[in-house]
BAVOLUM-847868 format. One record per residue (C-alpha): residue in three letters; x, y, z. Coordinates in steps of 0.001 Angstrom, whole numbers, padded with zeros to 6 digits, always signed. Layout:
<semars>
AlaXYZ...
</semars>
This chain:
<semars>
Unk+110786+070715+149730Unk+114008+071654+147857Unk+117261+072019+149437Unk+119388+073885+147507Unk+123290+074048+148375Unk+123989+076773+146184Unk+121971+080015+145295Unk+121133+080100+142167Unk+121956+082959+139491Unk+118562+084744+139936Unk+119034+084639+143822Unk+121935+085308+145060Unk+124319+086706+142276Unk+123414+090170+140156Unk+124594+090131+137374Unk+126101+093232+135913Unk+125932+094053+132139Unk+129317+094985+130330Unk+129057+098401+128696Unk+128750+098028+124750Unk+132001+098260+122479Unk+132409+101810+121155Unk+132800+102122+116844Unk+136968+103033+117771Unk+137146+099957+119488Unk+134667+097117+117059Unk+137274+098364+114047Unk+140424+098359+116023Unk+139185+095135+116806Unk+138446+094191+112927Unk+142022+095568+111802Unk+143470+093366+113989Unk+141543+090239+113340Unk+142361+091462+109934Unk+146125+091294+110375Unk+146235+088026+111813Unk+144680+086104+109029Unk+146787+088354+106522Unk+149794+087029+108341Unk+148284+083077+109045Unk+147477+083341+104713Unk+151092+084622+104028Unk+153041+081646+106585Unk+150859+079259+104531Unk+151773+080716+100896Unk+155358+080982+101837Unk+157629+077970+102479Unk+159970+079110+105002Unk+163597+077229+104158Unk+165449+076624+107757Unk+168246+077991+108857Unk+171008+075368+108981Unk+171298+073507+112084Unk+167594+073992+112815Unk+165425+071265+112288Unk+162388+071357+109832Unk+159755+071576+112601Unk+161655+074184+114164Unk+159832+077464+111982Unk+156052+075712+111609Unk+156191+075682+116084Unk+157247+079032+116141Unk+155088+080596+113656Unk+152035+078644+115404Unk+153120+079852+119132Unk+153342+082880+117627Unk+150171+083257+116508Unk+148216+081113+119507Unk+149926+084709+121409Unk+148803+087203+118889Unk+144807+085829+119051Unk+145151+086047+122719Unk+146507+088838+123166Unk+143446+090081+120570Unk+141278+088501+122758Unk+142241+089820+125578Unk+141323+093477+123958Unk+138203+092126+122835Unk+137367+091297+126748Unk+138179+094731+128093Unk+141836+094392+129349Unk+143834+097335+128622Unk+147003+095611+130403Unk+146792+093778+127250Unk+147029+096376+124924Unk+150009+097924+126364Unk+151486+094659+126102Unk+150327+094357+122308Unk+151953+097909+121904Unk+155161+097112+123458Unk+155228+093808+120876Unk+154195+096033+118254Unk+157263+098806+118883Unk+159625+096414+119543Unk+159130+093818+116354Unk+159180+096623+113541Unk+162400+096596+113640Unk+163047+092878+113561Unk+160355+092769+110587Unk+161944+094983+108677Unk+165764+093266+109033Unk+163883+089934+108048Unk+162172+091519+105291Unk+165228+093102+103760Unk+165991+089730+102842Unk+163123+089167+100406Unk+163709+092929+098908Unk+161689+095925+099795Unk+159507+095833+096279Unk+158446+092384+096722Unk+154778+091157+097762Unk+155672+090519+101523Unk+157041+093886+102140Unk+153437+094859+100464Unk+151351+092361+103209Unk+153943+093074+106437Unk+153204+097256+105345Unk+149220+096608+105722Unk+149914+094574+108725Unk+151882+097238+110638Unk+149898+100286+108870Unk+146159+098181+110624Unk+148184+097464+113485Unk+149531+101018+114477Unk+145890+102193+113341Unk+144127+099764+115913Unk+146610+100968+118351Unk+145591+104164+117325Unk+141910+103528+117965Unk+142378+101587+121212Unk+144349+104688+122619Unk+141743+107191+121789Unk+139369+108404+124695Unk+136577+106453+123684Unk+138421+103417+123682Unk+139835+104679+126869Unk+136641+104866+128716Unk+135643+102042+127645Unk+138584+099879+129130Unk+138060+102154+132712Unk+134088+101050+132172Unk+134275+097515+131584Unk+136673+097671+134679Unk+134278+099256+136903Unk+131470+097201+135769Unk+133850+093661+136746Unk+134992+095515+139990Unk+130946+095928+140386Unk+129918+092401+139717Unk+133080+091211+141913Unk+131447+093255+144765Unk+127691+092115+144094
</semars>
């Protein structure tokens, strides 16, 4: 005789498959893995010289919060929210500016003009992608299909 407290996954709870990642969306996807590590390789290659009156660690923490948000926020796309991209698209609109003062610094011909270009130019694009209507219905089906599994 087995008493069982709980039912298990085959009895009680259906599980409902998530609807396969269109092409638009496995590239946007790419491009931004893609422009993470481009930017983790460049804070490595480049030692960043603190402002004064800011201590050493102060640049390293930021930089690493920075990017803990960015491969969230990434993964967060990768699981279907499309909250998340709107926030990644606000982010996105709203540091191009700030990138480009900081980068005026180090000269527009220079190599990290070059790398911050790709990273915005695979950025916009995977924006691009994720805004198209097959990205679109795939956000509104992986939503229905957790509003379905919510209500099995």
């Amino acid at each position: 005789m087995t008493n069982h407290s709980r039912p298990t996954r085959s009895e009680g709870v259906r599980s409902v498959k998530m609807p396969e990642r269109p092409r638009e969306v496995q590239i946007a996807l790419g491009l931004l893995v893609a422009s993470l590590a481009t930017g983790v390789l460049r804070a490595f290659s480049v030692r960043a010289i603190p402002a004064p009156g800011l201590p050493a660690w102060f640049a390293p923490v930021v930089l690493a919060t920075t990017f803990c948000i960015i491969a969230l926020l990434i993964l967060g796309i990768a699981f279907g929210r499309f909250w998340v991209v709107i926030i990644f698209a606000v982010g996105f609109a709203l540091g191009l500016p700030g990138g480009l003062m900081v980068l005026e610094t180090h000269g527009f011909g220079s190599s990290a003009f070059l790398l911050f270009s790709l990273q915005a130019c695979a950025q916009g694009a995977a924006l691009v992608l994720l805004f198209r209507p097959a990205g679109r219905a795939w956000f509104r089906a992986v939503r229905a299909a957790r509003a379905a599994s919510e209500l099995a």
